[in-house]
N, C-alpha and C positions, 0 to 999 in steps of 0.2 A: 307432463307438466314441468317444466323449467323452473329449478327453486333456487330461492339465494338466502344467504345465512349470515345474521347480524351475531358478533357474539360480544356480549359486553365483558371487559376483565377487571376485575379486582384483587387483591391478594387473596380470597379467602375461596371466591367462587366464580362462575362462569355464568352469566345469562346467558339462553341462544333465544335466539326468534330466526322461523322460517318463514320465508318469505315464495309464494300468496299464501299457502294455508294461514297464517299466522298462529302456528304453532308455538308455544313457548315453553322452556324447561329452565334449569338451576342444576347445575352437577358442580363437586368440588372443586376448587383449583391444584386438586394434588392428584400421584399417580391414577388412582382411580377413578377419580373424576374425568378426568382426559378421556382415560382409555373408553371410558361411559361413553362421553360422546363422540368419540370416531367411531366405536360399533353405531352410534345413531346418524351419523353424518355417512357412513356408508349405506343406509338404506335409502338415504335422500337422494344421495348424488349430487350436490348441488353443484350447480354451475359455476359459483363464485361464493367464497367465502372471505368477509371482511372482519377483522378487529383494529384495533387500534394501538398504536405505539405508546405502553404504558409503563415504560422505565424498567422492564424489564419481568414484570410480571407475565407478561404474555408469552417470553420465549419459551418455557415449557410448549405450551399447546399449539402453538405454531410450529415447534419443530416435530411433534408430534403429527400433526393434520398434514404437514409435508410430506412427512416417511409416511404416511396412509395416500400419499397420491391424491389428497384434495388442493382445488383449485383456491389459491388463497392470496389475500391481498393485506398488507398491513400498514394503515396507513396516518396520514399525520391526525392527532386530535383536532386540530384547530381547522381542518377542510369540513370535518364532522359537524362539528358545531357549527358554523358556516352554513352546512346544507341544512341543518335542525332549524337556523332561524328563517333561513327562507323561503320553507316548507311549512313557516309558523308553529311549530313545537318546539314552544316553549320550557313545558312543563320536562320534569328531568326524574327520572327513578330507575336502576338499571335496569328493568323490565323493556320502560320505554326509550333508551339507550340503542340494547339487542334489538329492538324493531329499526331504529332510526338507522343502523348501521345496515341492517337487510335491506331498507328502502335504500338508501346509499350505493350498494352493492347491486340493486337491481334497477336503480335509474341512472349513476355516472358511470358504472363499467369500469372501476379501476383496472389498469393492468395488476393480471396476479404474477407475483414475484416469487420464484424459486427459492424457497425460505433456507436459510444458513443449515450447514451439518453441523456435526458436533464439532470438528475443529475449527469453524467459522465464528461458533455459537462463544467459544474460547477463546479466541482473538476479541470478539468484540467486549466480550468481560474483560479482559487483561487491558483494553485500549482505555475502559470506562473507569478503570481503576485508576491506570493511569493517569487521568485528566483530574482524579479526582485528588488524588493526592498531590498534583500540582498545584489546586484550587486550594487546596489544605497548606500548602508550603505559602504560598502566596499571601495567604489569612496570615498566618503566626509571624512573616516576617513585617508584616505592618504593624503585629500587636506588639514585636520587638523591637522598633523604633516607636512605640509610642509607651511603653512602659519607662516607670516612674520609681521603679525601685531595683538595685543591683541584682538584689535575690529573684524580682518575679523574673528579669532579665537572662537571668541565668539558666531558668529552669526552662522557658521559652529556648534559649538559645540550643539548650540539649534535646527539646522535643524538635527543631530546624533538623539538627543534624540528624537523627533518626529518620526526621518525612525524606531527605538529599537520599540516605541509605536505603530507605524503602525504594523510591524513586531511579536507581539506580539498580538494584536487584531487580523490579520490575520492565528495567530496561533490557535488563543480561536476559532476562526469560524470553521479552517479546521477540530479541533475535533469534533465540533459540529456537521457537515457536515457527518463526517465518524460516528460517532455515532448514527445517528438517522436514518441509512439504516443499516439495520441488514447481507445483503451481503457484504458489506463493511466490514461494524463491524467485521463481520466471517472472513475476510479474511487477514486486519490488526490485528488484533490476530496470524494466520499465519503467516505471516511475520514475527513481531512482536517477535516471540516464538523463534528465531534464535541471537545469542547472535551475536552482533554486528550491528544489522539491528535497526535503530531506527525510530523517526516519519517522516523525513525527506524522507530516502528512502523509507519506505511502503507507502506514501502517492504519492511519485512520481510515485511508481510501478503501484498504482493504477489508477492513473488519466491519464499517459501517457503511458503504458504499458497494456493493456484489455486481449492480448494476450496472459499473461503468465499462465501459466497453460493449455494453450490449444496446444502448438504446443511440439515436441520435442525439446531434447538438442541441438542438430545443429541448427534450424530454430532459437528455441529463442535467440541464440548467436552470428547467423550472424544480427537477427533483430535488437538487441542494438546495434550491430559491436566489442563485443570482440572475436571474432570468427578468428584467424591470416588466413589472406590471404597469398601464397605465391607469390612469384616475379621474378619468373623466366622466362628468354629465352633462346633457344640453350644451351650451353655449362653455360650458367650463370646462379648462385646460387645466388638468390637474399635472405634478409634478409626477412622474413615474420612480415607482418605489420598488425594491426588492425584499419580498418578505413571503413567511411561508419556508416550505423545507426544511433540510436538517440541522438546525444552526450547530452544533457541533462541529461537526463536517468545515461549517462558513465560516466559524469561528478562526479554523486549523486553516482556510484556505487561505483567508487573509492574510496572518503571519507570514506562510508561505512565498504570495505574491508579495509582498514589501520586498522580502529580500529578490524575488526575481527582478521585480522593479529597481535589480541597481547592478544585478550577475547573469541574467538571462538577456543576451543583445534584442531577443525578439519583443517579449514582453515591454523591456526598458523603451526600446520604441516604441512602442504603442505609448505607454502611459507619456514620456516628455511630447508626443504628437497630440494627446487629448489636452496634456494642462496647455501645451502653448495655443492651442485652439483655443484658450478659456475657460476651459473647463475645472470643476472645481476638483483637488487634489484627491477626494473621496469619493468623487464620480469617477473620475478616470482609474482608482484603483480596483471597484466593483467590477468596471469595463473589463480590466486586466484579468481579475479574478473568471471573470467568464471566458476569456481566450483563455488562459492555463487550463482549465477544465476542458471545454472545449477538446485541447490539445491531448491531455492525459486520455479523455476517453477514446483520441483516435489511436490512441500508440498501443493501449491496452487492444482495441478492437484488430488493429492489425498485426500485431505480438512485432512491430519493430522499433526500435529505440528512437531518441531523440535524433536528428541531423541537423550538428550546428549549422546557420545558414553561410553560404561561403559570399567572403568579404569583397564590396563592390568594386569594380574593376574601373580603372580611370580610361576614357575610349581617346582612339587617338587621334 
């Protein structure tokens, strides 16, 4: 019999549901809890194993259920809940979570993803850190233009200069990091080699994106989510939207493409052929952002660098 495995995560513990028996258990979220349920998930065998991207709670047990050689998928919350309402389960308790993710798991078939190693598992910490402490910089320097007194001003101004320091050592590391794995190395090179693409985004691509280079155009652009969905019902033409995926990722991508959009000659064409079409300046950068991805997954997929396009020739 063909089983699939819903597993709900929390900081504290693990629901599983098996799916048909609808078997259910509760093991801890710490070493020994894991290890509980990979000896139980090895008597299953299941076909697919689903959890959910929980900020970081789940990578214990997913890098764990990887090195055990289970089939495993991890994937956005918000596709979850999506399937929970239109399945009508409503009602919410991690019990019925671990079921809803085994149904999940055993009616949409996500692809299971090659879950990160331990130095993967380390980049994507070091990258999360990093975004955070720029969210942190970003904070203090508003509350430093909006302070109202010399002194709070000043004690702000000294917590700036330590987030720049932190910021900055965690920059020295990430190279380090990328540097002293030569798959890495090879493939931020790649990246890298694409006029516009800087540390920022190949480092993101790398630690939260494993994927790229392995899936086509379509898959990797619904996976970030620039990929427009449309909105339609009956007679109604809705506006096609981009949403879903990893906004992190989309966030990093976007910055990205702005500056390609004015140092990359391919991209820059594209986006001045969308606005002079009419289109509006944040349509046509979405567009962009999906040909740069697009492009990144094909150069990672084929391990060769960018080739600027050579410049049009006047006929005679």
């Amino acid at each position: 019999m063909v089983a699939f495995v819903g597993i709900d995560v929390s900081k504290a513990h693990l629901d599983v549901c098996v799916r048909p028996s609808g078997e259910l258990f509760r093991v801890a979220n710490d070493e020994v809890g894991i290890a509980e349920l990979v000896a139980k998930l090895a008597l299953v065998s299941p076909a697919l194993t689903v959890l959910e991207a929980t900020g970081g709670y789940e990578a214990p047990v997913a890098a764990a259920l990887a090195l055990a050689g289970v089939s495993l998928a991890v994937v956005n919350p918000r596709q979850v809940r999506d399937f929970a309402k239109a399945t009508g389960k409503l009602a919410k308790t991690d019990a019925l979570d671990a079921a809803v993710l085994a149904q999940f798991a055993d009616v949409v078939r996500p692809e299971p993803r090659g879950l990160d190693d331990e130095q993967t598992l380390e980049l994507a910490a070091m990258v999360a850190r990093r975004r955070q402490l720029v969210e942190m910089l970003t904070a203090e320097q508003n509350r430093m233009r909006a302070a109202r007194s010399d002194r709070l001003r000043k004690h702000i101004y000294e917590h700036v200069a330590w987030l720049r320091r932190q910021l900055k050592d965690i920059d020295r590391d990430l190279d380090v990091k990328l540097r002293e794995t030569p798959l890495w190395r090879e493939k931020e090179d790649l990246l890298r080699s694409v006029p516009g693409v800087g540390p920022v985004l190949s480092r993101t691509l790398l630690a939260e994106l494993p994927e790229l280079g392995t899936l086509d155009r379509s898959k990797i652009a619904a996976l970030v989510g620039v990929a427009p969905l449309n909105r339609d019902s009956g007679t109604m033409r809705g506006k096609r939207r981009i949403w879903g995926g990893r906004a992190s990722i989309r966030a990093v991508l976007y910055m990205a493409t702005l500056v390609a959009s004015k140092h990359n000659p391919v991209i820059r064409a594209i986006y001045e052929r969308l606005v002079g079409a009419g289109k509006a300046k944040k349509v046509a950068l979405v567009a962009c952002m999906r040909k740069l991805l697009i492009a990144l997954n094909a150069i990672v997929r084929d391990g060769k660098p960018w080739l600027q396009p050579a410049p049009a020739q006047d006929s005679c």
